[in-house]
Backbone as CSV, one residue per row, in Angstrom:
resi,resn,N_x,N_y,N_z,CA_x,CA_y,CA_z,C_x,C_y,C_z
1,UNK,18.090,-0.017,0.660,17.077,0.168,-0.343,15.713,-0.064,0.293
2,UNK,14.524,1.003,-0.137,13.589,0.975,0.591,12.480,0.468,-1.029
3,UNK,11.498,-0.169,-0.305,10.409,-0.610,-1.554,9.016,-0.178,-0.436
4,UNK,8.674,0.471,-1.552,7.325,1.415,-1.436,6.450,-0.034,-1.870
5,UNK,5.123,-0.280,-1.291,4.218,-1.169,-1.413,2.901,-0.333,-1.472
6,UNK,1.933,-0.371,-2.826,0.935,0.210,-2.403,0.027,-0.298,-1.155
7,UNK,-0.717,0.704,-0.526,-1.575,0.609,0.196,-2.995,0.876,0.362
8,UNK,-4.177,0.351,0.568,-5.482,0.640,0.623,-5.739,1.351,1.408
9,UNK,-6.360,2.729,1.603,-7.134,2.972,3.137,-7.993,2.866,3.474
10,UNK,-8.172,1.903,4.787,-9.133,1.164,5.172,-9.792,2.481,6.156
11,UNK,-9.496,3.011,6.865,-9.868,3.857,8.013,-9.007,5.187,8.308
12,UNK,-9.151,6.704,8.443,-9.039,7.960,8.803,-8.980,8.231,10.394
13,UNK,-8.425,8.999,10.444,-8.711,9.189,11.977,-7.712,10.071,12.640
14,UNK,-7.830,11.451,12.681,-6.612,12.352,13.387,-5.451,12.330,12.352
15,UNK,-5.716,12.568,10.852,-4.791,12.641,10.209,-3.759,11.644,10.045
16,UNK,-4.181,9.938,10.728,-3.688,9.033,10.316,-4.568,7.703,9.718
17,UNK,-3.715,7.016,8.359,-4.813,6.430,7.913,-4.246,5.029,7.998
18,UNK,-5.095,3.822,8.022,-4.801,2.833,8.487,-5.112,2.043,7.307
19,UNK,-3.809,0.829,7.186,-4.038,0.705,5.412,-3.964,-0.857,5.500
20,UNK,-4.640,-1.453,4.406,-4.880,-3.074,3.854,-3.464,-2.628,3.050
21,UNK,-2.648,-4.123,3.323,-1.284,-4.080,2.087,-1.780,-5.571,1.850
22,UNK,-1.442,-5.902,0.437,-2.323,-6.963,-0.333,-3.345,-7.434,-0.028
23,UNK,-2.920,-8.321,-0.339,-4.547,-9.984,-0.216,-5.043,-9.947,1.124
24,UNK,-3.834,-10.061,2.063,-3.574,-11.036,3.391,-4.399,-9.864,3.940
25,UNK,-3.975,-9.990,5.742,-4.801,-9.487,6.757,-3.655,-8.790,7.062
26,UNK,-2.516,-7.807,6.455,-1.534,-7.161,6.970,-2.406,-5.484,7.086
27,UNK,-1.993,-4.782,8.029,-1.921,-3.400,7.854,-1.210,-2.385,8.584
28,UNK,-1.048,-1.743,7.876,-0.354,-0.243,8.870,-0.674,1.063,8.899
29,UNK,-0.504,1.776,9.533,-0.710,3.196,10.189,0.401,4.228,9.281
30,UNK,-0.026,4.884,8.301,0.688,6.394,8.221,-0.212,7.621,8.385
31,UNK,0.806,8.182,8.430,0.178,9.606,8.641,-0.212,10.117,6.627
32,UNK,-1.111,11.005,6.858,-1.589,11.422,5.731,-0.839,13.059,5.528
33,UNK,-0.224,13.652,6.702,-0.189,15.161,6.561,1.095,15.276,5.552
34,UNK,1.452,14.948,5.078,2.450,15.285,3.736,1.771,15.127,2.304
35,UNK,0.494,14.761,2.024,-0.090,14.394,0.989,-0.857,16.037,0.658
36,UNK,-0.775,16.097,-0.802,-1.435,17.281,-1.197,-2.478,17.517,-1.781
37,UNK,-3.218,16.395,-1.576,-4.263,16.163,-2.364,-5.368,15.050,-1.010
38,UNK,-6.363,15.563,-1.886,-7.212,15.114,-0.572,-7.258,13.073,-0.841
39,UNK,-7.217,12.719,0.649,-7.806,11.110,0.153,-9.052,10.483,1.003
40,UNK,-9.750,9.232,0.431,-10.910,9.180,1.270,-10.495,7.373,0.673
41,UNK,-11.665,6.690,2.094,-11.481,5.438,2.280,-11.634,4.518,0.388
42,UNK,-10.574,3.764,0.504,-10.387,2.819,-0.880,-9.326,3.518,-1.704
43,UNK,-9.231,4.572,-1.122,-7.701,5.312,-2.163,-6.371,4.651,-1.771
44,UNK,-5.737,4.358,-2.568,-4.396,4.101,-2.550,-3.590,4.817,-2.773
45,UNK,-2.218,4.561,-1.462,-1.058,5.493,-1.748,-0.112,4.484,-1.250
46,UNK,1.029,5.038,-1.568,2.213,5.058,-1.345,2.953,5.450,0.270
47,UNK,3.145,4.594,0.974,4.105,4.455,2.450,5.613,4.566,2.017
48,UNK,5.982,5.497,3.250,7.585,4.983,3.709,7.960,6.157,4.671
49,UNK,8.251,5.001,5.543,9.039,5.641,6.804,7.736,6.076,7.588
50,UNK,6.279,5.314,7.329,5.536,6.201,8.608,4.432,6.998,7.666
51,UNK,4.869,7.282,6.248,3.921,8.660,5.772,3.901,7.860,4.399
52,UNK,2.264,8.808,4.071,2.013,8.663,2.970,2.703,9.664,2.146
53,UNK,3.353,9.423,0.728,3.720,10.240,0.178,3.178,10.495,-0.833
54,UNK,2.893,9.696,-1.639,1.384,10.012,-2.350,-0.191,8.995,-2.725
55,UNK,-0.302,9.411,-3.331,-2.027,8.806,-3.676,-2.106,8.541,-4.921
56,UNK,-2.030,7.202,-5.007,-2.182,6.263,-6.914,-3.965,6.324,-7.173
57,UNK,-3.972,6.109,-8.567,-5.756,6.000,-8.905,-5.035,4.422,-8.914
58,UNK,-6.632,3.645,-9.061,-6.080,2.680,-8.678,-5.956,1.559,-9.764
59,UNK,-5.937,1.700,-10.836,-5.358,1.006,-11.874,-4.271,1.274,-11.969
60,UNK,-3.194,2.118,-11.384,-2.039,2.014,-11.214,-1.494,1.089,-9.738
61,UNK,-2.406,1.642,-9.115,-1.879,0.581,-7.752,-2.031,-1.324,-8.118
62,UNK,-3.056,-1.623,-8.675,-3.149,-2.621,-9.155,-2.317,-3.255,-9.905
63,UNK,-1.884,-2.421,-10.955,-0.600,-2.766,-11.960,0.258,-2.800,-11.304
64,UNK,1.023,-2.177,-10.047,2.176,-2.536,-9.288,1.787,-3.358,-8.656
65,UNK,0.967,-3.954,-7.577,0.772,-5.340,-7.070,0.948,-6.052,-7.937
66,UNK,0.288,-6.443,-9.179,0.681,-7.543,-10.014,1.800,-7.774,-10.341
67,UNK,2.982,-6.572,-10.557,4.149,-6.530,-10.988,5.135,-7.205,-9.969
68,UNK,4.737,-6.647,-8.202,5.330,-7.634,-7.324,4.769,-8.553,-7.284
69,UNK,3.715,-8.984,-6.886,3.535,-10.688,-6.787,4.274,-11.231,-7.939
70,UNK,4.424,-10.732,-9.598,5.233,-11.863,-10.382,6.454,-11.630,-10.068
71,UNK,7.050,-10.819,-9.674,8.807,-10.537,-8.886,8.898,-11.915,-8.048
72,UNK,7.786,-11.588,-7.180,8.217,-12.694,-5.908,7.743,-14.176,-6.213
73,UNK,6.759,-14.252,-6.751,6.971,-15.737,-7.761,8.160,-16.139,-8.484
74,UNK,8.194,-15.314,-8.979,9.537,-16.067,-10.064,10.958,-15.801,-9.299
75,UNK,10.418,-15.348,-8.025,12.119,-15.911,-6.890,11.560,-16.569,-5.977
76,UNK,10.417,-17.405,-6.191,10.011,-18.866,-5.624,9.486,-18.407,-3.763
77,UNK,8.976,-17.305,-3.863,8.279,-16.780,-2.948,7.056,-17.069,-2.396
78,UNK,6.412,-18.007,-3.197,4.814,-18.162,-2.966,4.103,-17.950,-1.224
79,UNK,4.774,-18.877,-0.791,4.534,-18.065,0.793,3.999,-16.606,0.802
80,UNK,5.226,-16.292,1.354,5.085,-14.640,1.086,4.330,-13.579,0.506
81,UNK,3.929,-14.100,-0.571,3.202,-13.493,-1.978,1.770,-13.385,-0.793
82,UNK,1.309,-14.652,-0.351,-0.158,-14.355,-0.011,0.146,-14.150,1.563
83,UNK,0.953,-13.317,1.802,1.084,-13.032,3.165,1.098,-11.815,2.796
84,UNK,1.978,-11.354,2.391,1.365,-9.473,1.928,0.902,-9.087,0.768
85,UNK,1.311,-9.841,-0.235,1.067,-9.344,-1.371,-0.308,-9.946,-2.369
């Protein structure tokens, strides 16, 4: 089972975009060329496996962060929570 985490894009560059995942200082590299819609820095999408698959507005990306951080709280995660989430 794979869990999609939204992502911020922080930076563009050769069709790969480099992304803030939560609070913390985590990030990663997907590629943007499967997305059908244009994106620009502060848009959020959706990772897995390497690629973006799509692009949330971001009161939806927000509403899923909140939804995991209370997942991983209430399975006594707190660590964790402010390490990615």
């Amino acid at each position: 089972m794979c869990l999609a985490i939204p992502a911020e894009i922080l930076e563009i560059e050769d069709g790969v975009a480099t992304c803030k995942v939560g609070e913390g200082n985590t990030t990663v590299q997907a590629s943007i060329m499967l997305l059908d819609e244009e994106v620009t820095l502060g848009d959020y999408i959706i990772i897995h496996a390497g690629f973006a698959l799509r692009k949330l507005d971001h009161k939806e990306a927000q509403e899923t962060l909140k939804i995991l951080r209370d997942m991983v709280d209430l399975m006594g995660g707190e660590n964790y929570r402010h390490e990615m989430l």
